[in-house]
C-alpha beads as a LAMMPS data file, in Angstrom:
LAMMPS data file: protein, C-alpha beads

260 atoms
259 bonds

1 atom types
1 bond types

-500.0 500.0 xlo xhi
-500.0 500.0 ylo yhi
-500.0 500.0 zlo zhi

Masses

1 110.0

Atoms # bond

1 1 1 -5.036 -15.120 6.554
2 1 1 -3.115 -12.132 4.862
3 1 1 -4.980 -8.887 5.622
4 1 1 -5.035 -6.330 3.088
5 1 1 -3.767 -3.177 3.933
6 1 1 -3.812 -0.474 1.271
7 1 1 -3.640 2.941 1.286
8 1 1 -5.715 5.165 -0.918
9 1 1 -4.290 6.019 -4.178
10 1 1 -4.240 9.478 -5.316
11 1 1 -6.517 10.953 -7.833
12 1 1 -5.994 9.126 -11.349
13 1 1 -3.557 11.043 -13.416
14 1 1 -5.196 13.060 -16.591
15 1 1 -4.903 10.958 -19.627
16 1 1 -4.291 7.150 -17.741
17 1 1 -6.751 5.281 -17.687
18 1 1 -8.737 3.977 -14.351
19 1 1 -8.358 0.018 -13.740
20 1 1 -11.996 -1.703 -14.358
21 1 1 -13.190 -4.069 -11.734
22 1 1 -11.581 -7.490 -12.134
23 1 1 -13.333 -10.660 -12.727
24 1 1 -13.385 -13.847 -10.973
25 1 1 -10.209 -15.394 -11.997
26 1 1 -11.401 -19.268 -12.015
27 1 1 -9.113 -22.151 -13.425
28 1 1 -10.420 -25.355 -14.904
29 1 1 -10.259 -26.807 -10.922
30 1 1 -12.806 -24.059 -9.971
31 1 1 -15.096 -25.295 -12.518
32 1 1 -14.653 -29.108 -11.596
33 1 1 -15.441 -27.398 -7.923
34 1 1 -18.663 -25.436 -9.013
35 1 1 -19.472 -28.739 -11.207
36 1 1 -19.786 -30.619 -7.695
37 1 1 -20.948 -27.872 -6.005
38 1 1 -24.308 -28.117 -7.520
39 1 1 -23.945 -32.284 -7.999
40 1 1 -23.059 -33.567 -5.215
41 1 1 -22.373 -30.413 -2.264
42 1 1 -20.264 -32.291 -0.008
43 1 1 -17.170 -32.977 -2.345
44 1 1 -17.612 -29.619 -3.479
45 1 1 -17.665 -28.738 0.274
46 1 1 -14.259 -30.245 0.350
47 1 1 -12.412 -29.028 -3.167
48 1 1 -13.361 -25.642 -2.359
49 1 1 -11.945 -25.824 1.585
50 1 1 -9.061 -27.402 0.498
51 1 1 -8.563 -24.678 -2.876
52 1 1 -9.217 -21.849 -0.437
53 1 1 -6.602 -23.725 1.968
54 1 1 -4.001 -23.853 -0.349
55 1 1 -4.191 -20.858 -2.649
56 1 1 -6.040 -18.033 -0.095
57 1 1 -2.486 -16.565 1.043
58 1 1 -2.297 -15.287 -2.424
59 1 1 -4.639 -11.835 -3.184
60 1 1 -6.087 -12.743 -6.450
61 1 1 -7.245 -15.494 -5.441
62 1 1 -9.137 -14.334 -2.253
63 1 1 -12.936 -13.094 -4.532
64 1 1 -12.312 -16.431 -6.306
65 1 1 -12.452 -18.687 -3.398
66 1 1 -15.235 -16.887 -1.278
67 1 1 -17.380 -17.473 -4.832
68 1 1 -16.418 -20.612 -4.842
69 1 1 -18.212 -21.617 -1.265
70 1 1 -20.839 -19.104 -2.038
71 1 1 -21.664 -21.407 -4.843
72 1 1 -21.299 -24.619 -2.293
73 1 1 -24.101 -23.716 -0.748
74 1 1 -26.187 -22.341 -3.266
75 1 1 -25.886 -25.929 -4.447
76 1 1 -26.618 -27.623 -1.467
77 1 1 -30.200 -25.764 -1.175
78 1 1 -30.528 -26.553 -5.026
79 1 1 -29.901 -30.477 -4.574
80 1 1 -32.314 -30.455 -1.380
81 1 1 -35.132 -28.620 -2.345
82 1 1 -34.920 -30.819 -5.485
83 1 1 -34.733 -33.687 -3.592
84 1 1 -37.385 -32.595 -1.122
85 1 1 -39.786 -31.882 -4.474
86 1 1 -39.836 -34.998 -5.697
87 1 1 -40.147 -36.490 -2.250
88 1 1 -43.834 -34.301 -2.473
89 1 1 -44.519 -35.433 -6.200
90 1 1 -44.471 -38.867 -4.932
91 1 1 -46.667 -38.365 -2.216
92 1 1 -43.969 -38.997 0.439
93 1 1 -44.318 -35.177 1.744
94 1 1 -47.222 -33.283 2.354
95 1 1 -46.907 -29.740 1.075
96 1 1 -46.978 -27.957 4.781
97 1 1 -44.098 -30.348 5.642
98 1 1 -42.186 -29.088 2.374
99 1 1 -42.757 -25.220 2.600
100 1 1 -41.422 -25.805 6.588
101 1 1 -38.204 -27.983 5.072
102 1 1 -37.766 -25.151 2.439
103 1 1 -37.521 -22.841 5.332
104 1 1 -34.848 -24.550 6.942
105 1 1 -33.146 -25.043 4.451
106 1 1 -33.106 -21.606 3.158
107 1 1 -32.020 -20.363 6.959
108 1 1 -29.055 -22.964 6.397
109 1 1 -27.681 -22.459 3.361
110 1 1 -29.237 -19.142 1.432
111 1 1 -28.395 -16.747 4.565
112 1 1 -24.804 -18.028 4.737
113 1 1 -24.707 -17.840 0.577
114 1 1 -25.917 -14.525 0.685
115 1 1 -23.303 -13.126 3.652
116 1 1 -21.103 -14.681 1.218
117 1 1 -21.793 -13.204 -2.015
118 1 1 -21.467 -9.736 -0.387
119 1 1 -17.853 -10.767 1.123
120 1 1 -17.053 -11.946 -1.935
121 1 1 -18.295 -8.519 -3.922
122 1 1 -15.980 -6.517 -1.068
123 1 1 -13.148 -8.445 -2.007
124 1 1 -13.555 -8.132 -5.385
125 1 1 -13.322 -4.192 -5.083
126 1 1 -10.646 -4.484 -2.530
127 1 1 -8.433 -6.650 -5.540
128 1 1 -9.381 -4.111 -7.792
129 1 1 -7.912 -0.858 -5.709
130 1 1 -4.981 -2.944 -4.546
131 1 1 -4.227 -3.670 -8.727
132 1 1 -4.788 0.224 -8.927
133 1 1 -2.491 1.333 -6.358
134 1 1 0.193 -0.907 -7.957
135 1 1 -0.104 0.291 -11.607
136 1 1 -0.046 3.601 -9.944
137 1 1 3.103 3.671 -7.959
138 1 1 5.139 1.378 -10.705
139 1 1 3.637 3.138 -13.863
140 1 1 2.799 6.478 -12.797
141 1 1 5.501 7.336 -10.278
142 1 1 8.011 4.977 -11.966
143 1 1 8.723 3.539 -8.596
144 1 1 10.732 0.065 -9.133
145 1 1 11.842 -1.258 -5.903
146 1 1 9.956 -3.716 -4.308
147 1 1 10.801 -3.017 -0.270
148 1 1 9.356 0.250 -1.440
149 1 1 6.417 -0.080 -2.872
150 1 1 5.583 -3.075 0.078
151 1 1 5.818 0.012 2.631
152 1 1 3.033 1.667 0.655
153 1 1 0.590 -0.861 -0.262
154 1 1 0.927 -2.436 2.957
155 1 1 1.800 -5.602 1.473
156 1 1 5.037 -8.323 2.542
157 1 1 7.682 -8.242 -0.023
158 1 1 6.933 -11.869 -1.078
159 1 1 2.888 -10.511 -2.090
160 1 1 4.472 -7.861 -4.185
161 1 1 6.523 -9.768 -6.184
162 1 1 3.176 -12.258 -6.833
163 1 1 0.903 -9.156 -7.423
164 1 1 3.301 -7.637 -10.188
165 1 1 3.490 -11.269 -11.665
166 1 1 -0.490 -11.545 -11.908
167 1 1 -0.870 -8.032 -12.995
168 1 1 1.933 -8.635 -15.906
169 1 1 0.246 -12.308 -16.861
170 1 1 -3.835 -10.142 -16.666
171 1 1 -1.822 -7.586 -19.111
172 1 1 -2.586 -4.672 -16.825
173 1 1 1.170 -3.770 -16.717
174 1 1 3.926 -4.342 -19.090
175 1 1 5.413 -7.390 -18.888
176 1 1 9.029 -5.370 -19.716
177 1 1 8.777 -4.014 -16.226
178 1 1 11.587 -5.120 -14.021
179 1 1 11.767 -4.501 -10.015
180 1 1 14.707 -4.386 -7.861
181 1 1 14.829 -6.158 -4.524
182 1 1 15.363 -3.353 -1.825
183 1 1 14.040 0.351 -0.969
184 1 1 14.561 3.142 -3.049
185 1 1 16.884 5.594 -1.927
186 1 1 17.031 9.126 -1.536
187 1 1 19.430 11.574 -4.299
188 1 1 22.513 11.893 -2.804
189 1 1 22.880 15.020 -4.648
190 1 1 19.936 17.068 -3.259
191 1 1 20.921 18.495 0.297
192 1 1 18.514 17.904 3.646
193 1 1 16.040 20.346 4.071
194 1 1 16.672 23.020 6.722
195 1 1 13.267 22.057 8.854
196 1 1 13.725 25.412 10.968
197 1 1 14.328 27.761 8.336
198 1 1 12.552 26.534 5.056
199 1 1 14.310 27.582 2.163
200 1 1 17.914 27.087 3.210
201 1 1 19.874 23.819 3.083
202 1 1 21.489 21.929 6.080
203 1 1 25.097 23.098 6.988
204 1 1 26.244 19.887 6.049
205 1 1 28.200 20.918 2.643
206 1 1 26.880 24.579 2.691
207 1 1 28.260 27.588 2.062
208 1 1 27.465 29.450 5.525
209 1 1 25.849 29.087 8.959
210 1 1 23.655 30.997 11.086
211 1 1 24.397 32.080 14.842
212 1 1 21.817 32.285 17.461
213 1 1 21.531 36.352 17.145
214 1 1 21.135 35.978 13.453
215 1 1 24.137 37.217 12.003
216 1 1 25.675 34.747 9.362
217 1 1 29.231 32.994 9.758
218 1 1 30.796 32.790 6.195
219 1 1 32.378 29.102 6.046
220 1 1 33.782 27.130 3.266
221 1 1 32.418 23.951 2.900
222 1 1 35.200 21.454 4.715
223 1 1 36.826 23.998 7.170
224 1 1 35.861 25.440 10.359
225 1 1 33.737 27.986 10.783
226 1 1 35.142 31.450 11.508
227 1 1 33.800 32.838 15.536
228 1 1 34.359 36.193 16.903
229 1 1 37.657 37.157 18.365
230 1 1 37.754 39.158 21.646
231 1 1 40.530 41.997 20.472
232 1 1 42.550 44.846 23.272
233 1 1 42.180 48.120 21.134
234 1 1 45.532 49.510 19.607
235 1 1 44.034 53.106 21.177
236 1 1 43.225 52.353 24.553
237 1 1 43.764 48.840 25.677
238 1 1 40.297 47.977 26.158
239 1 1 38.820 44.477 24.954
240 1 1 36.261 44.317 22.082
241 1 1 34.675 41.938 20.513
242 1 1 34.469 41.416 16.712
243 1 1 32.286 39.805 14.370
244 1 1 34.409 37.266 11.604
245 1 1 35.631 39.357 8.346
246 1 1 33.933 42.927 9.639
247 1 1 35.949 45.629 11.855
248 1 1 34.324 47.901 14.685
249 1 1 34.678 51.061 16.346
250 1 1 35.867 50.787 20.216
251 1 1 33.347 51.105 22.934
252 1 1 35.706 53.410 24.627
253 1 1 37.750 55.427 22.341
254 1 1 36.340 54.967 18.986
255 1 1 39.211 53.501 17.198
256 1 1 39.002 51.108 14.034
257 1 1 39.760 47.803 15.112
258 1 1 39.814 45.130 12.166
259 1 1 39.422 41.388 12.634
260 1 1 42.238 39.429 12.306

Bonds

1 1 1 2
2 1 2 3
3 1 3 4
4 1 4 5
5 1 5 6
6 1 6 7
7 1 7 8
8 1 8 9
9 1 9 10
10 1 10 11
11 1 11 12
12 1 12 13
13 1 13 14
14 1 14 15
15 1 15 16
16 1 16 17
17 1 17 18
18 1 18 19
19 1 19 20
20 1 20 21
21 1 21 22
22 1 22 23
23 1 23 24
24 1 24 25
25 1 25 26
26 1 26 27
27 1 27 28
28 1 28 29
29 1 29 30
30 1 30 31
31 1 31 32
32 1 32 33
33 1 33 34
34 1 34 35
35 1 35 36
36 1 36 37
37 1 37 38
38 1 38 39
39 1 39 40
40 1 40 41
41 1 41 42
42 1 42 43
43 1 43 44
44 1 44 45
45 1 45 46
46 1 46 47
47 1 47 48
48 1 48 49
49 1 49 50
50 1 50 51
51 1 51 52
52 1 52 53
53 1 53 54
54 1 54 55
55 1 55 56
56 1 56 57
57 1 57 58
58 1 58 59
59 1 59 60
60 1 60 61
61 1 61 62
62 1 62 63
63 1 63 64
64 1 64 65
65 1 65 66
66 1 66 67
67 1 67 68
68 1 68 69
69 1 69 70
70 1 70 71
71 1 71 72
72 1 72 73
73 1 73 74
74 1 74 75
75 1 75 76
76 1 76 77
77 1 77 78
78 1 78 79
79 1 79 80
80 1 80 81
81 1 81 82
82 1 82 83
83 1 83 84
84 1 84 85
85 1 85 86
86 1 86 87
87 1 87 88
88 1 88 89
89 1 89 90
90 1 90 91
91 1 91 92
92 1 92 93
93 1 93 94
94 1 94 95
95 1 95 96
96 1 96 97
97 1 97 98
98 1 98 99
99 1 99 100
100 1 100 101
101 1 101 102
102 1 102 103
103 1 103 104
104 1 104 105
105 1 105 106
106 1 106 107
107 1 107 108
108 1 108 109
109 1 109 110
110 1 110 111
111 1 111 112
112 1 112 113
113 1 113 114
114 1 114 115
115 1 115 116
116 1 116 117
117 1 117 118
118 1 118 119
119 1 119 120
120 1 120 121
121 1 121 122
122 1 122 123
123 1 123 124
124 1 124 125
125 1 125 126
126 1 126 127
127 1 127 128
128 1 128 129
129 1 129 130
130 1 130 131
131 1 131 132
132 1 132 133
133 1 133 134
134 1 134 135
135 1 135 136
136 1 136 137
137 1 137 138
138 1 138 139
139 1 139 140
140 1 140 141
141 1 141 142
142 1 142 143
143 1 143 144
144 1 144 145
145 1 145 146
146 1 146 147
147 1 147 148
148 1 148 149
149 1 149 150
150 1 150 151
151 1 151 152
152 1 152 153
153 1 153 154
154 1 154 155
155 1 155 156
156 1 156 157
157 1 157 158
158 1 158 159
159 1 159 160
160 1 160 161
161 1 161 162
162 1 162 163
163 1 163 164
164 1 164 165
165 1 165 166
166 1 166 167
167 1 167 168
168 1 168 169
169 1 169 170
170 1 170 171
171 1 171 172
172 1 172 173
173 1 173 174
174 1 174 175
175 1 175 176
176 1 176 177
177 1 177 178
178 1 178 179
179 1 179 180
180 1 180 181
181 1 181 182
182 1 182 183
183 1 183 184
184 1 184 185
185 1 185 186
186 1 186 187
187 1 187 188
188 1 188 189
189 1 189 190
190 1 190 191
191 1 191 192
192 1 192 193
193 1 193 194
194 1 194 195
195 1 195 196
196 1 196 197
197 1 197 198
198 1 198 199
199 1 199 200
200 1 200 201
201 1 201 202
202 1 202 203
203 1 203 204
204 1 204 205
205 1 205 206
206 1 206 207
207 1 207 208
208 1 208 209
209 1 209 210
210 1 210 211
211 1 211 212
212 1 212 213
213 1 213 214
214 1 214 215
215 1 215 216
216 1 216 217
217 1 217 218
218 1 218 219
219 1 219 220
220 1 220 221
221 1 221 222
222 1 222 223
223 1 223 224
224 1 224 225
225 1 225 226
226 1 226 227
227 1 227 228
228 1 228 229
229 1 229 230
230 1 230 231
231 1 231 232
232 1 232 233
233 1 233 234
234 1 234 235
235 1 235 236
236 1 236 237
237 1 237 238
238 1 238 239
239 1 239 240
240 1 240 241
241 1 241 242
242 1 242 243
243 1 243 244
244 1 244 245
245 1 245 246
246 1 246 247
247 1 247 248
248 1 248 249
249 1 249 250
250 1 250 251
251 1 251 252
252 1 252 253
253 1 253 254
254 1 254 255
255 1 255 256
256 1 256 257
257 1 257 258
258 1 258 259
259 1 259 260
């Protein structure tokens, strides 16, 4: 059974509106189920295993076919306590032996009904924020790719594609909207954030780098960067190192010594 997994949407957008709880979404088999349900229980038993068999792996169907059992055994208490009461009217039963069938019968079939009216409201609610978070992410943040928007509903690629098809057929998105198979991918064009120093851009493509010590290296974007040169000073002889495109004074004898 396919677990939903969906994370919480962000605060509805001013001015779009909030999705309403869905309904049951029954077809004319779930009424031929609830028909027998309350009938004859057993064959509804069996339609509504074998619907919930063959149609659970899909989410809108999940509320649908928990009601649908729900109602199984709603209907098997109806039929036997109706079949118990005439049993009494015909003098069959004695009326202590009837309230102690009721009993049972309410310990077999209402508690499990009841367990299952509650799973069935839960999954109801859990349809209706899994619709939301779709109509959010392909709506509001125009987000069109279906590998992407599986990563953030939690959902397998092949569920996607179904949700979006029920939500177009329920009218809750327009049936115009087209997804692409894939992820989304980044904008070539914007640069990778620096994640040491916010504010400035990768070097990859920039127009300058940044040493250890803090002094900048100008670069053009393609070539090498420029590194300091270790010069002898044209005054005395002595070695001195110099920063790219700046000139110094020597240590020693104070002469000008340009980088080249």
């Amino acid at each position: 059974m396919n677990r939903l997994n969906i994370q919480e949407p962000s605060p509805t957008p001013a001015g779009s509106a909030a999705v309403p709880l869905i309904k049951l979404d029954r077809t004319g088999f779930d009424y031929v189920i609830l028909a027998a349900a309350y009938l004859f229980m057993p064959i509804g038993f069996v339609l509504a295993l074998l619907r919930l068999i063959l149609t659970h792996y899909k989410n809108h169907r999940k509320p649908t076919n928990l009601n649908l059992i729900m109602h199984v055994f709603f209907g098997g208490f109806v039929e036997l306590s109706i079949a118990m009461f005439v049993d009494t009217m015909s003098g069959n039963t004695g009326t202590s032996d009837l309230l102690t069938i009721q009993i049972f019968l309410a310990v077999i079939f209402l508690i499990p009904a009841f367990i299952l009216a509650s799973v069935t409201a839960k999954a109801k609610y859990t349809l209706s924020k899994l619709n939301t978070a779709y109509i959010e992410l392909i709506q509001t943040k125009n987000i069109r790719y279906v590998g992407s928007i599986a990563e953030r509903i939690g959902q397998s690629e092949s569920d996607v594609r179904r949700d979006v098809q029920y939500l177009k057929n329920k009218g809750l998105l327009d049936i115009d909207i087209v997804l692409f198979e894939g992820r989304q991918m980044p904008d070539p064009s914007m640069a990778a954030p620096n994640l040491v120093h916010s504010g400035r851009t990768s070097g990859f493509g920039g127009t300058e780098r940044t040493q250890a010590s803090g002094q900048q290296i100008p670069t053009q974007s393609g070539s090498q960067p420029q590194l300091p040169k270790s010069i002898r000073c044209p005054g005395c002889g002595a070695q001195n190192t110099v920063q790219p495109s700046q000139s110094k004074s020597c240590d020693y004898c104070g002469t000008t010594i340009a980088y080249s």
